[in-house]
N, C-alpha and C positions, 0 to 999 in steps of 0.2 A: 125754517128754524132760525137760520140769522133776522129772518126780517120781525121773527115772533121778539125774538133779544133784544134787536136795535130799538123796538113799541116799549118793552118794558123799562129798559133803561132812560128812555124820553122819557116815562112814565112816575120813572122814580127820580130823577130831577126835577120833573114840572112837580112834584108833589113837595118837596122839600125846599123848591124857590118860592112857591108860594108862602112855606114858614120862614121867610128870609128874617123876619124880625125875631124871632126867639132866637135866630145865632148870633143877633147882633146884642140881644138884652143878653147873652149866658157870654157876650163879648167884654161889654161894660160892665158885668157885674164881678167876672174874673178878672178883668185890669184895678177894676176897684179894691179888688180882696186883697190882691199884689201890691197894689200901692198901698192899703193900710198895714198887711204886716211888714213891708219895707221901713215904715216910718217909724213902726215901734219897735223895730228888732233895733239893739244898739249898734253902733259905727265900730268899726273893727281899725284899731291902730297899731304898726309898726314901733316900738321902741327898741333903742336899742345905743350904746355906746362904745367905743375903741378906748382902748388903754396899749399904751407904749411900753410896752415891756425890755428891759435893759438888758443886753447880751454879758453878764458875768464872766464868759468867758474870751470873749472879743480880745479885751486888749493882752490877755494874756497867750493869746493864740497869734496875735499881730507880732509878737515880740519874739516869738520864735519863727527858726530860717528853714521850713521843712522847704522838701522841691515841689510837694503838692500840698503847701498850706491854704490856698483857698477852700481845696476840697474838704481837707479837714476843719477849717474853720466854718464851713459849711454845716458841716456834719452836726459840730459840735453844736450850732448856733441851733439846728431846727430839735435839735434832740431836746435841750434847754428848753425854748418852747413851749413845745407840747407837754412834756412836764411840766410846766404850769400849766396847761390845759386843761390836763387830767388833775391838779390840784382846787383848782378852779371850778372843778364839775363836782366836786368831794362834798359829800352830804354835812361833811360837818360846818363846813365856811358856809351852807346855804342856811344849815338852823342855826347859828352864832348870830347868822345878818337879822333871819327872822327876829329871835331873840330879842334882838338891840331895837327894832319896829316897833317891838313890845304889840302887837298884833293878835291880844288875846280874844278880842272877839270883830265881829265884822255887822253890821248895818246896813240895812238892804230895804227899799221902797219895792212894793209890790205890785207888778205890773201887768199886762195881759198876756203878753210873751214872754216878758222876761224878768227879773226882780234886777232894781236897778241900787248899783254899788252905792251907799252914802258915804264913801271913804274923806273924813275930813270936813263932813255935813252932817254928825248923826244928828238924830230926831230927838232925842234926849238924853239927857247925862246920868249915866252909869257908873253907880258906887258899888264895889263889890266890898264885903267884909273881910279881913283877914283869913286866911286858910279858909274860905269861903268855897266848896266845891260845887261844880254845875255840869249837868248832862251835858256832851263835847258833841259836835256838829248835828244837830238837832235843832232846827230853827223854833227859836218858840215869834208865833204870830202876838203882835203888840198892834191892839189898836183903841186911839185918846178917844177916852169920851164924852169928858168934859177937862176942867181945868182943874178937876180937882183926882178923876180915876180914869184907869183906866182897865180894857179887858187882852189876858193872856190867855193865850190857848199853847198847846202843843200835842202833840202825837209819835211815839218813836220808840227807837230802843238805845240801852244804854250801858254800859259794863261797869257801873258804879259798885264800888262795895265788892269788886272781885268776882262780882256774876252776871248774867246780861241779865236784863227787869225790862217791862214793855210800859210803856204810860201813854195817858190819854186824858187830858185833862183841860177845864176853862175854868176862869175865874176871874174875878173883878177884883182888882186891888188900885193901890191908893198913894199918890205920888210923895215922896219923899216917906212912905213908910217903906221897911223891908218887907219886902216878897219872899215868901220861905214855904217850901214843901221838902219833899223826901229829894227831888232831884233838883233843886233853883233855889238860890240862895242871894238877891241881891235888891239894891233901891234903885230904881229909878227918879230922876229927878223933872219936872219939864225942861226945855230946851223949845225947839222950834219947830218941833211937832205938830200936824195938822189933825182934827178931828177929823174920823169916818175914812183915813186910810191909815192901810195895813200898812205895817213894819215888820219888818222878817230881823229877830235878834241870834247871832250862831257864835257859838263858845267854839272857839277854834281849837284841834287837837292840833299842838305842832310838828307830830310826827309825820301827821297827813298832809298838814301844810306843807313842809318841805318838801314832801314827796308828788305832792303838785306842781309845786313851784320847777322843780327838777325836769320833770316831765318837761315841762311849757318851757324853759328857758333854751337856748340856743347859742355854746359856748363853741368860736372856732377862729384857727388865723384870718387873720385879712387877708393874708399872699402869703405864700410859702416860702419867699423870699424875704416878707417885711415881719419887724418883730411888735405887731401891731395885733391885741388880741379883741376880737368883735361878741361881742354881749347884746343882744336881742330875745323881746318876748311880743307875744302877740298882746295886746290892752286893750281892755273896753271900757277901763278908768285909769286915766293915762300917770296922772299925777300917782297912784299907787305904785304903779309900775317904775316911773321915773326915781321914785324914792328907794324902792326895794334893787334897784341896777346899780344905783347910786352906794348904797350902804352895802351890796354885795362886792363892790370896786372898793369900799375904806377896807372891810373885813380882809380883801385879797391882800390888800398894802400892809396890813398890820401883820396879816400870817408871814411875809415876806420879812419885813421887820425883825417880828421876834423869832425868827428864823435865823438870819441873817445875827443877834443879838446872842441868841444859844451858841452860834459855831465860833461866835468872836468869846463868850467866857470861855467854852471847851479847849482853843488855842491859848488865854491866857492861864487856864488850867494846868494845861500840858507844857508852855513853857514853865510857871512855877515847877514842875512837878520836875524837873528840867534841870532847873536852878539848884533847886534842894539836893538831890543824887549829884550834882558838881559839886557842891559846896561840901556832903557827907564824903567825896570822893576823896579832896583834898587836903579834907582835915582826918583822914586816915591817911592819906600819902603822908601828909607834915607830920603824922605821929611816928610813921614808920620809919623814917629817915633819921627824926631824932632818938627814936630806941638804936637804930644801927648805929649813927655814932656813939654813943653811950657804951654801949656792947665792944666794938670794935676802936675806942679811944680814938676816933678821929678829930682831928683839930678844927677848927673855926679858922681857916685863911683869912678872915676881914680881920679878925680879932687876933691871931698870931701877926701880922703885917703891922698892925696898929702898935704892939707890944714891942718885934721889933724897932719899929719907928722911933717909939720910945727909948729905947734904951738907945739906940743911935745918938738922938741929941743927949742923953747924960753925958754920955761916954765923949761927947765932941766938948759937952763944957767943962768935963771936967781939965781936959788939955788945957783949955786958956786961961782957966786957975792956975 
């Protein structure tokens, strides 16, 4: 029996060394595969920035003589912090930054793997009309077909009008006129657009945009001991990203600002308010004082003293008469 097994497995070796060449063609043909979708999948980059964040309560914690004030200065400093950490990660300061982007729709070349970002390259210039309404994250396919039209297509759903609606649709339209159906309402102009490739155009919802953006962004200390707060997103169009880190760091600075601006009117508020109650206070004591003298005929010492004074020197000239 072994020596039947030891025949077949020679057997099944000598039979598959003889096809030595179809593992080496299914070798080259799978290294090739890999090296082509390597070169077209896009490069994946690291962004990310540090911001210095200022210990508000530092020098007023330095200034007092506890016997464990480092601890508490401690305390107080990471507490501080991460409260802006958690302010930092707040949906509202990510759609304020979008907002300011102004990032209403987004341009995209169309690729074998991947549709690649035109952020800051679109393919043509896009006029939208006033109150001009468009189906939201629905890419419509844009491809020039000469210099004078071009053909749109799209396919999707949409909750325009307060109900979802499905569409499906192609059509030739014509550069510098409006494009208008039930869900598209806009001109395109040329720009630098190539004939016979696609362009992916998408009406951005900024609700989902942020909630993207949120997802992918990466807000945390540097150290837990430095007041150094780290801002990273993964990029595969770096310049977007750079600008979107960028304008999410002014929006954090201005929330802080007019933050910082509320508690200083609030304080000159509360002193006024301060001011006023001393001031009512004391022009009720001045009243009350001079109804009891009034009441109770009490005198003016400055004004009886002066009165005698007076009559002192009469009385003195009259002798040297």
């Amino acid at each position: 029996i072994d020596s039947k097994e030891k025949k077949e497995t020679k057997s099944f070796f000598i039979k598959y060394i003889r096809n030595w060449y179809w593992f080496v063609i299914f070798l080259i043909i799978g290294a090739g595969a890999g090296y082509f979708i390597y070169t077209n999948l896009p490069y994946k980059y690291l962004v990310s920035s540090r911001l210095l964040v200022k210990d508000e309560n530092s020098s007023l914690s330095s200034s007092l003589n506890f016997e464990n004030q480092q601890s508490v200065r401690n305390v107080g400093r990471n507490t501080n912090i991460e409260n802006k950490v958690g302010i930092f990660k707040s949906y509202s300061l990510f759609r304020r930054a979008l907002n300011n982007l102004g990032w209403q729709t987004t341009w995209y070349r169309k690729g074998l793997f991947y549709d690649y970002d035109l952020y800051n390259n679109e393919p043509f210039e896009l006029v939208l009309a006033p109150n001009a309404m468009n189906a939201q994250n629905v890419p419509l396919k844009i491809v020039m077909l000469n210099d004078n039209e071009y053909k749109v297509s799209a396919k999707g759903e949409t909750n325009m009008n307060g109900y979802p609606q499905s569409f499906d649709f192609e059509q030739v339209a014509r550069f510098g006129e409006p494009f208008l159906n039930d869900y598209f309402n806009f001109t395109l102009n040329p720009g630098n657009g190539k004939p016979d490739v696609t362009y992916l155009l998408n009406f951005n919802n900024i609700n989902v945009l942020t909630n993207q953006y949120l997802k992918r962004t990466e807000i945390s200390l540097q150290d837990i001991n430095a007041d150094l707060i780290t801002v990273s997103i993964e990029a595969e169009n770096i310049q977007r990203e750079v600008d979107f880190i960028n304008e999410l760091n002014n929006v954090f600075i201005e929330f802080g600002l007019e933050n910082r601006y509320q508690m200083s009117e609030k304080s000159f508020q509360f002193i006024d308010e301060q001011l006023d109650k001393i001031k009512q206070s004391l022009t009720v004591a001045e009243q009350n004082f001079s109804d009891y003298r009034r009441s109770n005929q009490v005198m003016n010492l400055g004004d009886e003293a002066q009165s005698v004074y007076q009559r002192q020197e009469e009385i003195e000239n009259e002798q040297y008469l």
